[in-house]
Every structure is written in C-alpha cells, then in structure tokens.
C-alpha positions as a Markdown table, in Angstrom:
| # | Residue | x | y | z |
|---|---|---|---|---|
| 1 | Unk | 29.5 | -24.7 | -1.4 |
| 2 | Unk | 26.5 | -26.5 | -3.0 |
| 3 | Unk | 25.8 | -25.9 | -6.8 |
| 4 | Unk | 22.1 | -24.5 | -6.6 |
| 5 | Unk | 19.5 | -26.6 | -8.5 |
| 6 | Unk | 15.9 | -25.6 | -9.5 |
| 7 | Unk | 13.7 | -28.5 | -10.8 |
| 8 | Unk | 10.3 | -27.4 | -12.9 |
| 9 | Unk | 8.3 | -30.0 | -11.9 |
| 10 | Unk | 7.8 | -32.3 | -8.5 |
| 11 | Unk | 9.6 | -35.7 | -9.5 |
| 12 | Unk | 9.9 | -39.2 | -7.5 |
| 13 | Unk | 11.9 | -38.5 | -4.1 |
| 14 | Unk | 14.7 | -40.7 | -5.5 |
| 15 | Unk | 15.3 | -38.8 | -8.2 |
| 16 | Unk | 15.2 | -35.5 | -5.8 |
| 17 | Unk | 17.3 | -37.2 | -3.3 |
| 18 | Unk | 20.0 | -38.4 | -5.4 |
| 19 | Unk | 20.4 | -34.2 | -6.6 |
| 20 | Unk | 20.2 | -32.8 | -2.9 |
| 21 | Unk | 23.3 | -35.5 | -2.2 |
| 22 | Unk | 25.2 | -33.1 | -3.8 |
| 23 | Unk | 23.1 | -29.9 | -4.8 |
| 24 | Unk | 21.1 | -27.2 | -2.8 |
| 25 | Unk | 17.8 | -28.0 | -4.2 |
| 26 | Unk | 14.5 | -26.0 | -4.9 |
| 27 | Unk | 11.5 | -27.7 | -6.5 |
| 28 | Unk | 8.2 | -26.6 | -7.7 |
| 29 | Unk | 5.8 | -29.1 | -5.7 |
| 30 | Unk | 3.0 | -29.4 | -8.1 |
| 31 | Unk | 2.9 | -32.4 | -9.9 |
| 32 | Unk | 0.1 | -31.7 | -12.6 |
| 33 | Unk | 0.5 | -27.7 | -12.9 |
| 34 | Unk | 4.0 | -26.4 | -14.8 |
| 35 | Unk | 5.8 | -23.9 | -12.9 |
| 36 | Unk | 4.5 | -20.3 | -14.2 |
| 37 | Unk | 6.6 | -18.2 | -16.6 |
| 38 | Unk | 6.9 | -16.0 | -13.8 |
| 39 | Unk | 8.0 | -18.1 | -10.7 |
| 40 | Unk | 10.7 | -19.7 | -13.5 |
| 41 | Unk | 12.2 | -16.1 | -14.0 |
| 42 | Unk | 12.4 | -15.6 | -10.6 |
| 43 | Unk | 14.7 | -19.1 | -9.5 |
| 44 | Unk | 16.7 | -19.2 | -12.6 |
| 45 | Unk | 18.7 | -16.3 | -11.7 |
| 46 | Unk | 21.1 | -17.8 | -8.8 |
| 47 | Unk | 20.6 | -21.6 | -10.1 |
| 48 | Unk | 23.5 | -23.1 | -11.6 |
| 49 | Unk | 21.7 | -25.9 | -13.1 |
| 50 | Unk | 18.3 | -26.4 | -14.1 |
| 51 | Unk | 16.2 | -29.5 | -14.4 |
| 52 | Unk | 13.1 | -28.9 | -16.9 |
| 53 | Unk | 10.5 | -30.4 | -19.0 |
| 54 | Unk | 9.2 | -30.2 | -22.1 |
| 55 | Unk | 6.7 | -27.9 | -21.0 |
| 56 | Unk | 9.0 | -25.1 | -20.1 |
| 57 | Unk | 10.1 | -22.7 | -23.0 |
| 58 | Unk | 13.5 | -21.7 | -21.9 |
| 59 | Unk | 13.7 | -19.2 | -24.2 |
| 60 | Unk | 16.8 | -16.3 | -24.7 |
| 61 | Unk | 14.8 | -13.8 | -22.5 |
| 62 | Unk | 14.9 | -16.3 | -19.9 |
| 63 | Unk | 18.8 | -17.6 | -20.1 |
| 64 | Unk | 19.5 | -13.7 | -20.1 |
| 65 | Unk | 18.2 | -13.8 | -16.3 |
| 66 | Unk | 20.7 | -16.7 | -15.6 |
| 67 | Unk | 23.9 | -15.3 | -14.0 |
| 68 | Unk | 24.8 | -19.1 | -12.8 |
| 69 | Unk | 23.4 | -21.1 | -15.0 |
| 70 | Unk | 25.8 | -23.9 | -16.3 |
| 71 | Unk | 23.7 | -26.5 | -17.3 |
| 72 | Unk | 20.2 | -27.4 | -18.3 |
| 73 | Unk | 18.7 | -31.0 | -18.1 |
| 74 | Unk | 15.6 | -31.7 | -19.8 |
| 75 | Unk | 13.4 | -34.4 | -19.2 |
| 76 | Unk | 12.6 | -35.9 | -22.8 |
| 77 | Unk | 14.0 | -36.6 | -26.2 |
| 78 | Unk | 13.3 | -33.2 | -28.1 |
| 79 | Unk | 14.5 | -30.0 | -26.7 |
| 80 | Unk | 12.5 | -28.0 | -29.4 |
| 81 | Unk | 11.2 | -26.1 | -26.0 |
| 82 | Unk | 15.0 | -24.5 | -25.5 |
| 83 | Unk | 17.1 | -22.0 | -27.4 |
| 84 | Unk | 20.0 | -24.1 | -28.0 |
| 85 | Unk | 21.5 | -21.6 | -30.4 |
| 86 | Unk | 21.1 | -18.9 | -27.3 |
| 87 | Unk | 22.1 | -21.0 | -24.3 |
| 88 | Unk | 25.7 | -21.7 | -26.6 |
| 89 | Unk | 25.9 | -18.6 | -27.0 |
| 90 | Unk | 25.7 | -18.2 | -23.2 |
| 91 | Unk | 28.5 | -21.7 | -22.6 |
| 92 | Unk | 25.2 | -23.4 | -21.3 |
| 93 | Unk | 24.6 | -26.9 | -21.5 |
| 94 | Unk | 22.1 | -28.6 | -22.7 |
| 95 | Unk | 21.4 | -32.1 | -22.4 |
| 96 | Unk | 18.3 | -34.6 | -23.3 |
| 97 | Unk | 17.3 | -37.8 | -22.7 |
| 98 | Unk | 17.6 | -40.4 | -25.6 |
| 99 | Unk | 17.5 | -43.9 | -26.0 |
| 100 | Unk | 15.5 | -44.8 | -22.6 |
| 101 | Unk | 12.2 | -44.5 | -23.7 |
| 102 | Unk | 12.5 | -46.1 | -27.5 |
| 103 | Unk | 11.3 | -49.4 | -26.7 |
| 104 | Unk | 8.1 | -47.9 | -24.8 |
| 105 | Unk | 7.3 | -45.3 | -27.5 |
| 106 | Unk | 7.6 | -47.3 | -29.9 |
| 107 | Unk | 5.0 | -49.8 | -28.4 |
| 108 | Unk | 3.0 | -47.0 | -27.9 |
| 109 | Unk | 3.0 | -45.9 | -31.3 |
| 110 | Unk | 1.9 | -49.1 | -32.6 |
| 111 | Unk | -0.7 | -49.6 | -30.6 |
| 112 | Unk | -1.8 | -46.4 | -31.9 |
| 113 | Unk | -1.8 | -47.5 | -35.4 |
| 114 | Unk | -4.0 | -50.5 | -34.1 |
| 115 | Unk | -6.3 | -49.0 | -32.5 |
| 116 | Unk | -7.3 | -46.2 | -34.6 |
| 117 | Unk | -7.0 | -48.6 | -37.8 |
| 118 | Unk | -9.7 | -51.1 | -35.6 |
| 119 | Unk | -11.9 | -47.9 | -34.0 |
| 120 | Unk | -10.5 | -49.4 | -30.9 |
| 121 | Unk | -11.8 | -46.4 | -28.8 |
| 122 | Unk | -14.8 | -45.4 | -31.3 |
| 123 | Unk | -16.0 | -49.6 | -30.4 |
| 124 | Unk | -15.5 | -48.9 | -26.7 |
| 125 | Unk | -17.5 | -46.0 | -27.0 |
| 126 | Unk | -20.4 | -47.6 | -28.8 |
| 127 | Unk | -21.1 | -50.2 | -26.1 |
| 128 | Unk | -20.6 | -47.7 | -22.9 |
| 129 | Unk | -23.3 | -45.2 | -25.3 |
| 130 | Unk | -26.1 | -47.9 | -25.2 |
| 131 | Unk | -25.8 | -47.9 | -28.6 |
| 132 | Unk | -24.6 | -52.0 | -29.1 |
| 133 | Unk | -28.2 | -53.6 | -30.1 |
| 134 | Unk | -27.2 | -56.7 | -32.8 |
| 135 | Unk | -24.0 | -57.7 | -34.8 |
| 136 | Unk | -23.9 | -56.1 | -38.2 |
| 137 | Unk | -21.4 | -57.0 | -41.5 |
| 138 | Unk | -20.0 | -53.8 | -41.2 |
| 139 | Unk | -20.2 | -52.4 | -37.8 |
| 140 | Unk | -17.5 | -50.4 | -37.2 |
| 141 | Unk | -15.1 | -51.7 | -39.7 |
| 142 | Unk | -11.5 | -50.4 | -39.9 |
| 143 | Unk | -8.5 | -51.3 | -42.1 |
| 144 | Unk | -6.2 | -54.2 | -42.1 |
| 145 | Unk | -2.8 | -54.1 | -40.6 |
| 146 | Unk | -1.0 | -57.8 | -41.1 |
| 147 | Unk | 0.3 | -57.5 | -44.8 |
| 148 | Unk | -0.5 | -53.4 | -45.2 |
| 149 | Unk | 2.7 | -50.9 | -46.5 |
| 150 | Unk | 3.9 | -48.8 | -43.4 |
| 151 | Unk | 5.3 | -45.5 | -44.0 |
| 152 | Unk | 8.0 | -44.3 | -41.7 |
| 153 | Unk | 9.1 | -40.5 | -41.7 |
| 154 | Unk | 12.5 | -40.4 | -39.9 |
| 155 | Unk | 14.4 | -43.2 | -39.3 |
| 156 | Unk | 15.8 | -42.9 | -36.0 |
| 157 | Unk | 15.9 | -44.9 | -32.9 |
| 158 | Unk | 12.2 | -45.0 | -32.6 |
| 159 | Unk | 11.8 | -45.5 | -36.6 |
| 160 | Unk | 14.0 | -48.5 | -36.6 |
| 161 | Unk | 12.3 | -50.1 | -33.2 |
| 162 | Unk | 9.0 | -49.8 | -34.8 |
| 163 | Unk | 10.0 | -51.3 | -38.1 |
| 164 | Unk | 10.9 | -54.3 | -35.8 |
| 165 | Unk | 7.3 | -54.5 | -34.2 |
| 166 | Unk | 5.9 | -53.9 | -38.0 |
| 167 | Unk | 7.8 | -56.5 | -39.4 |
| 168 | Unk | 6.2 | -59.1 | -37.2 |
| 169 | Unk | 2.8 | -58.2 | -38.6 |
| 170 | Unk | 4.1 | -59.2 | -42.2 |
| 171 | Unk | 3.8 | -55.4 | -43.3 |
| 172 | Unk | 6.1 | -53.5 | -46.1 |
| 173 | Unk | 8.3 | -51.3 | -44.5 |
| 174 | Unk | 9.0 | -48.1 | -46.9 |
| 175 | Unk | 10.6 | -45.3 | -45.0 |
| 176 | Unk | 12.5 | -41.6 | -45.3 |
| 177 | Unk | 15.1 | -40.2 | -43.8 |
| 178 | Unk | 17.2 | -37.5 | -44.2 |
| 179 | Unk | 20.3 | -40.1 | -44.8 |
| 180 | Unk | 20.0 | -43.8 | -46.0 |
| 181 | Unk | 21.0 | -46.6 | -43.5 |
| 182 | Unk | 21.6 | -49.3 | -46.2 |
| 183 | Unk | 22.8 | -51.4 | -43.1 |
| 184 | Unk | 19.0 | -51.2 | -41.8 |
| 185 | Unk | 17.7 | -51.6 | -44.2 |
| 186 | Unk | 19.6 | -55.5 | -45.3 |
| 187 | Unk | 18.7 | -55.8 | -41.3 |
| 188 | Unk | 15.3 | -55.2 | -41.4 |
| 189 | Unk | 13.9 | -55.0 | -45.0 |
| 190 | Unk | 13.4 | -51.7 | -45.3 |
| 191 | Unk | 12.9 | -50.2 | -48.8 |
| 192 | Unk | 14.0 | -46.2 | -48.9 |
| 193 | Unk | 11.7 | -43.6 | -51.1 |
| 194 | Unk | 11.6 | -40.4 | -51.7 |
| 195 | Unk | 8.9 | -38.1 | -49.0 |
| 196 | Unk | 6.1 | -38.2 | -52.0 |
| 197 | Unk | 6.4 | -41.8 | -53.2 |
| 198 | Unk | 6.2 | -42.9 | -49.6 |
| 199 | Unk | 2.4 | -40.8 | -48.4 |
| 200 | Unk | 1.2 | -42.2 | -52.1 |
| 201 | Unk | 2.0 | -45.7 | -51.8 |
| 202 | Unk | 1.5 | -46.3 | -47.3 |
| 203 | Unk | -1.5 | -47.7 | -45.5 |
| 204 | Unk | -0.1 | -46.2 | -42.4 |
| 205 | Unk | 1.7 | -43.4 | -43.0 |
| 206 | Unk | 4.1 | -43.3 | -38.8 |
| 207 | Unk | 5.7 | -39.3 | -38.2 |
| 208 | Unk | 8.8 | -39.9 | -36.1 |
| 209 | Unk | 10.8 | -36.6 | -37.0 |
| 210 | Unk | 11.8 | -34.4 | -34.5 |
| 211 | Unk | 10.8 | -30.8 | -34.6 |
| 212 | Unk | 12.9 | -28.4 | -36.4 |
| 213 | Unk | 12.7 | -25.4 | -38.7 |
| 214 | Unk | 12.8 | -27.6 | -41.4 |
| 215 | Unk | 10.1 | -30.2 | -40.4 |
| 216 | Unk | 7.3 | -27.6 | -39.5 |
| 217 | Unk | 4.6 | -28.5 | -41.0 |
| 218 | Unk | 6.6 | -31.1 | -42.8 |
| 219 | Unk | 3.3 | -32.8 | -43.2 |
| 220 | Unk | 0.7 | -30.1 | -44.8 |
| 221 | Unk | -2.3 | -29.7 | -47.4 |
| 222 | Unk | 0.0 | -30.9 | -50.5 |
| 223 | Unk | 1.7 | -34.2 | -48.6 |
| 224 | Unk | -1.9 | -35.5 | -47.1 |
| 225 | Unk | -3.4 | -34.8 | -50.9 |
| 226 | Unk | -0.8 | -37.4 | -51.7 |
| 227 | Unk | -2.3 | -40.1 | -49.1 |
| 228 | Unk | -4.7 | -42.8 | -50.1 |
| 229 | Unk | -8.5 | -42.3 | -49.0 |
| 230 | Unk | -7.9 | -45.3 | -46.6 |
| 231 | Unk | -4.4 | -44.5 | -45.1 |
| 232 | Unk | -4.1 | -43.9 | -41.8 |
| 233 | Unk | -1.5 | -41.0 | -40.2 |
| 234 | Unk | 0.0 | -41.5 | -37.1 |
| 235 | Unk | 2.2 | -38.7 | -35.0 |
| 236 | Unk | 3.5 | -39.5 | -31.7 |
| 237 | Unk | 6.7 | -36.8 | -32.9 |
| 238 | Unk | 5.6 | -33.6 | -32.1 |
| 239 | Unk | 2.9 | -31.3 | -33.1 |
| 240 | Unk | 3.9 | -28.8 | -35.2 |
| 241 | Unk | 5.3 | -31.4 | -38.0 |
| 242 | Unk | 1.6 | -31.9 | -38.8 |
| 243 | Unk | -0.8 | -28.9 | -40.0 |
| 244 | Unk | -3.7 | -28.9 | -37.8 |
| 245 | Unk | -5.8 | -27.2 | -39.7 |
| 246 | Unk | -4.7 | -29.3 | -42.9 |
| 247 | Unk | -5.4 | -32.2 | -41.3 |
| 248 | Unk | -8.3 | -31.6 | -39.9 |
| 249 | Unk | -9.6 | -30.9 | -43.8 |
| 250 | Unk | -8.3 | -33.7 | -45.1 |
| 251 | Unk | -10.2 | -36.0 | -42.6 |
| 252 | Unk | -13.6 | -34.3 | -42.5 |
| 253 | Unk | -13.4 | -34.4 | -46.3 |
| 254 | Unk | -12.2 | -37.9 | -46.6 |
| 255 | Unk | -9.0 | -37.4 | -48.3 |
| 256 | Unk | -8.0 | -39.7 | -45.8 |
| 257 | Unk | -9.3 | -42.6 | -43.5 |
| 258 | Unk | -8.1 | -42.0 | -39.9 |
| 259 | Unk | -5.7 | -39.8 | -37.8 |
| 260 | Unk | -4.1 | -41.3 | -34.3 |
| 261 | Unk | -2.6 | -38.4 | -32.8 |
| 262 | Unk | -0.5 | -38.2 | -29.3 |
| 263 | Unk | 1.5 | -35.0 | -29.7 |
| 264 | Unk | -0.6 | -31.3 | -30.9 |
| 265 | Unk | 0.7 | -28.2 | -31.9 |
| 266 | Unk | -1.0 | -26.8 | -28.6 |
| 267 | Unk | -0.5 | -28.8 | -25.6 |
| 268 | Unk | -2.6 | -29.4 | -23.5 |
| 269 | Unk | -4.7 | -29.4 | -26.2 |
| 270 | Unk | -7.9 | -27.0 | -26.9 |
| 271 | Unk | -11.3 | -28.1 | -26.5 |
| 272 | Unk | -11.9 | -26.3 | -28.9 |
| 273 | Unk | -9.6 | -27.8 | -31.9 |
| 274 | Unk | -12.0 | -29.2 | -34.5 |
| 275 | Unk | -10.2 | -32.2 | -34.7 |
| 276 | Unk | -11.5 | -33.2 | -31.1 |
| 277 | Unk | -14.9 | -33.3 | -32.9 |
| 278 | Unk | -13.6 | -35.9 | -36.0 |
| 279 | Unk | -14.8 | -39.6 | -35.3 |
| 280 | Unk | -12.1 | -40.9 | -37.1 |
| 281 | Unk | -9.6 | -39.2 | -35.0 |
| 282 | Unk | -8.2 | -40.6 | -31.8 |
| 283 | Unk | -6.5 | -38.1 | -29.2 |
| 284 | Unk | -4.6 | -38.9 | -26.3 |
| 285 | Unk | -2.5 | -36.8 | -24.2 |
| 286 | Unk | 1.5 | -37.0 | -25.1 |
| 287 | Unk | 1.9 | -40.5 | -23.2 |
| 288 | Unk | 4.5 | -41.9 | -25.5 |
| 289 | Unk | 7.2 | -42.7 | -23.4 |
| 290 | Unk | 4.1 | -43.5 | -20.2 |
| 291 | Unk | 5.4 | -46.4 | -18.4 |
| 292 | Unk | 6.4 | -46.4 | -15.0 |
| 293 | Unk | 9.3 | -47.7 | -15.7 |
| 294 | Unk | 10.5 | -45.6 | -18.4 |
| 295 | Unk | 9.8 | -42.2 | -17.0 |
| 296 | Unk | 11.7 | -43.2 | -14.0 |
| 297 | Unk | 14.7 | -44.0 | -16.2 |
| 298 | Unk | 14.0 | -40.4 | -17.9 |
| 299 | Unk | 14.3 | -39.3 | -14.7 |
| 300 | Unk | 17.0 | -40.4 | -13.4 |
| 301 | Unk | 19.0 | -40.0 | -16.7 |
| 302 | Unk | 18.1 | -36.2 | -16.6 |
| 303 | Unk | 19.5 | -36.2 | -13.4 |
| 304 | Unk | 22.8 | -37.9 | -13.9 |
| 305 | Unk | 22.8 | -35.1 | -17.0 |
| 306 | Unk | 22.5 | -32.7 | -14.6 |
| 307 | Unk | 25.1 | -34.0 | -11.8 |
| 308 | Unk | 27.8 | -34.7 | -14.7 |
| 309 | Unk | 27.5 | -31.2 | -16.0 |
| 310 | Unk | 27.8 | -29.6 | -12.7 |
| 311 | Unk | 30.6 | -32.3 | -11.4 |
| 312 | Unk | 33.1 | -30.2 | -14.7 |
| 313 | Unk | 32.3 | -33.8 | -16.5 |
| 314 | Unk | 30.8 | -33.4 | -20.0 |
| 315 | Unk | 27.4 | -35.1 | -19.4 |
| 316 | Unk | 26.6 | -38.1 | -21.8 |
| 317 | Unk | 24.1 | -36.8 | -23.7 |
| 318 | Unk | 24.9 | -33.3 | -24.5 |
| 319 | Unk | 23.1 | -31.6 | -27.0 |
| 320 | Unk | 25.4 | -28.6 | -28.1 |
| 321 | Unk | 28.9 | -30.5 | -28.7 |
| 322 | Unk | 30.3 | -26.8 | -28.9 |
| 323 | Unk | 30.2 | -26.4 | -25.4 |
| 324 | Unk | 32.5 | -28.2 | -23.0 |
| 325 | Unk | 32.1 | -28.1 | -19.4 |
C-alpha cells in the first residue's frame, strides 16, 4: 500500500507527479490561499507524510491529530512555523530545505540594501506621481554603498554569500556570529565584533539570523539606539528578530536613515502597520529566495525530503538528528 501524502499548498505538476509515483496524494489546489487551520486538522490525521510551507503552524495540537504521520517536509530554510521539540517527541521528522536558495537570497538581499540606500522605489514613485519637474542637487539623495562598513548578524550560508557580493563593492565587512569562522574570515576579510560594536560602527547594518527563542527581538529599542543616524537595516531573516514597533520609532524619529524589510512579524503583512506609512522604509512581500529557478529546486528538494523519509532512508536534511527513520 501507498504511504498517504497531504501537500499544503498547490505546487508545479512535476513536483506533484514525482510524489504520486510512489505516494497516494491529496493536495490543496489553491495556489495563493494557505490551506485553513481547519481543512489541515482534518487531512493530517491518516497522512503519513506531510509536505508544508512556511505558512502552516504545525503546532503540538495539530501533530496530536496525526496517527500516521512519519515525516514532515517543509518548503523553506526556517521551520520556526513547527514544533520540533513536539514532533520528536512524537518520532516525527522534520526536514528543511537549505543551501538551494543561498545564492538567490543573497542577491536579493543586496539589492535590497541598494535600493533602499538609493530610494530606488521612493525615485520610481516620484516620476509615476507627476511629481519629476527639474533636476535638483539633492533630489532624493541616499547613502553610499562602494567603500561603506557592512554589518552582518549571523554568519551562515547566506552571511558568507553576501560578504562575497559586498566585498566587490570595496565595503568593510564586520560581522557576528554566535561562533567565529577564523577560516572565513582569512577567506573573505571579515573582521568579527561583538553585537554592540557592530550596530555602532555599520552603514548597513544585514539581519540573517534565523528565528529562535533567543533571537526574538534580537534587534530592539536599545540595539537601534546604537545605529548611526545614516545606517541603514536590512532583514530578509524573519520578522520577529526585529521589534516592529521599535523600529518603526527609531525611523520616524530619525535615529536612523532607512529600513529595507522583506520578512514582518505578521505575514501577510497589515495595512495597517505604521511602518507601511514611513518613506524611508521599503516593504516587499517575503520574496527572498523568488526565482523561478530556485523555488523549483525548493520544491523538489522538499520532495526528495519527503520520499527519503517515507522510503525508511534518513532524508538529507533532517532537522531533529534525534530521530531516525
């Protein structure tokens, strides 16, 4: 018999294909709507494996409905939407999907820094609002990046792939990690700090930290009094390692310049977060890793996850080593 499957979200018929090869498969079919809390509680209780995303909170209420349930794939980096600690508990696996989508969210990351250090979007705006009548000295002036002092919070796969991009832009790489990497840093010129001599000293301060009980609000009222007036914070992490509301006080009162922001601590985000109403802010919707090509290699890795897991293999990249299939 056919290991049952349920996948969260409707994915490229490839992907679907290469699971129903050896898998009975069910699917939600809308492509832009997350499955509802109530529909999940429902399929999860005969699956043995399911394939998620980041927008499902499988949660210890939820795994307590899973009489099956060997294995759970999820479709991105962080898995800060799962109860690890409760799916062990349960001899669940969990697996994630590292290393594919470095290169692309790195790129996208810098580009971030770019464009909210040049008002890229805040320019674009401008013209499309009529609002373009002569050149000026100082219209809509942002900060240098060739030369500038990068900050990097957590030096990781993504860290070290943007230091590489930074370093071709002449810029001093300072970063902070929870452990040195001495061999990095004779690779790339890296220079370690402490947390606090980093925000003081960094032009563009880059959050790469995934999130954790201990990073929460890693990033709050005290570190962004640190920051220069003209440095420039950049999270494409997750939300919650960044303070909203702190934030959101330090920019309107100038403590600092500018705030390029891809990941929120409420996804999608509110209409209503007063940051949306910040100039010096640009928003975009969690498109880090958004190439085609790299979200069909997520894809397809979180599927391989899956198939390994339910095969009796121990899948590649399992999260919680305790657990063996």
């Amino acid at each position: 018999m056919k290991p049952k499957v349920y996948i969260t979200r409707k994915l490229p018929d490839e992907i679907v294909n290469k699971i129903k090869e050896v898998c009975e498969v069910s699917m939600w079919e809308k492509e832009d709507i997350p499955v509802p809390r109530e529909v999940l509680e429902q399929e999860i209780k005969d699956v043995d494996g399911l394939y998620s995303l980041l927008t499902e909170t499988i949660d210890e209420p939820l795994l307590e409905k899973a009489k099956n349930l060997k294995i759970v794939s999820n479709m991105a980096v962080g898995y800060n939407n799962i109860d690890v600690e409760a799916a062990t508990k349960k001899g669940i696996m969990i697996t994630n999907t590292p290393g594919v989508l470095t290169e692309t969210t790195a790129d996208l990351t810098f580009a971030l820094l770019m464009a909210t250090a040049r008002r890229i979007v805040e320019s674009s705006n401008y013209i499309r609002e009529g609002k373009w009548e002569t050149w000026s000295p100082m219209l809509l002036t942002g900060q240098d990046i060739y030369g500038s002092t990068l900050g990097i919070i957590g030096m990781g796969r993504i860290g070290e792939a943007l230091a590489k991009r930074a370093a071709g832009f002449n810029m001093k790489l300072l970063y902070h990690n929870r452990s040195r990497k001495e061999e990095l840093e004779q690779e790339l010129g890296l220079s370690y700090t402490d947390m606090n001599s980093l925000l003081r000293e960094s032009d563009f301060v880059c959050v790469l930290t995934p999130l954790t009980p201990e990073t929460k609000n890693l990033i709050d009222y005290e570190q962004l009094a640190l920051m220069k007036e003209t440095a420039v914070l950049i999270n494409t992490a997750r939300g919650g390692v960044v303070n909203e509301e702190a934030l959101y006080e330090a920019l309107k009162n100038g403590e600092i310049w500018a705030a390029g922001l891809d990941v929120f601590e409420q996804e999608p985000i509110s209409m209503e977060n007063p940051l949306l109403s910040l100039p010096n802010v640009i928003a975009i919707p969690h498109i880090g890793s958004a190439s085609i090509t790299t979200r069909k290699n997520m894809a397809k890795l979180a599927a391989d996850n899956l198939l390994q897991g339910l095969s009796g293999k121990e899948p590649k990249n399992l999260v919680n080593q305790i657990v063996k299939s």
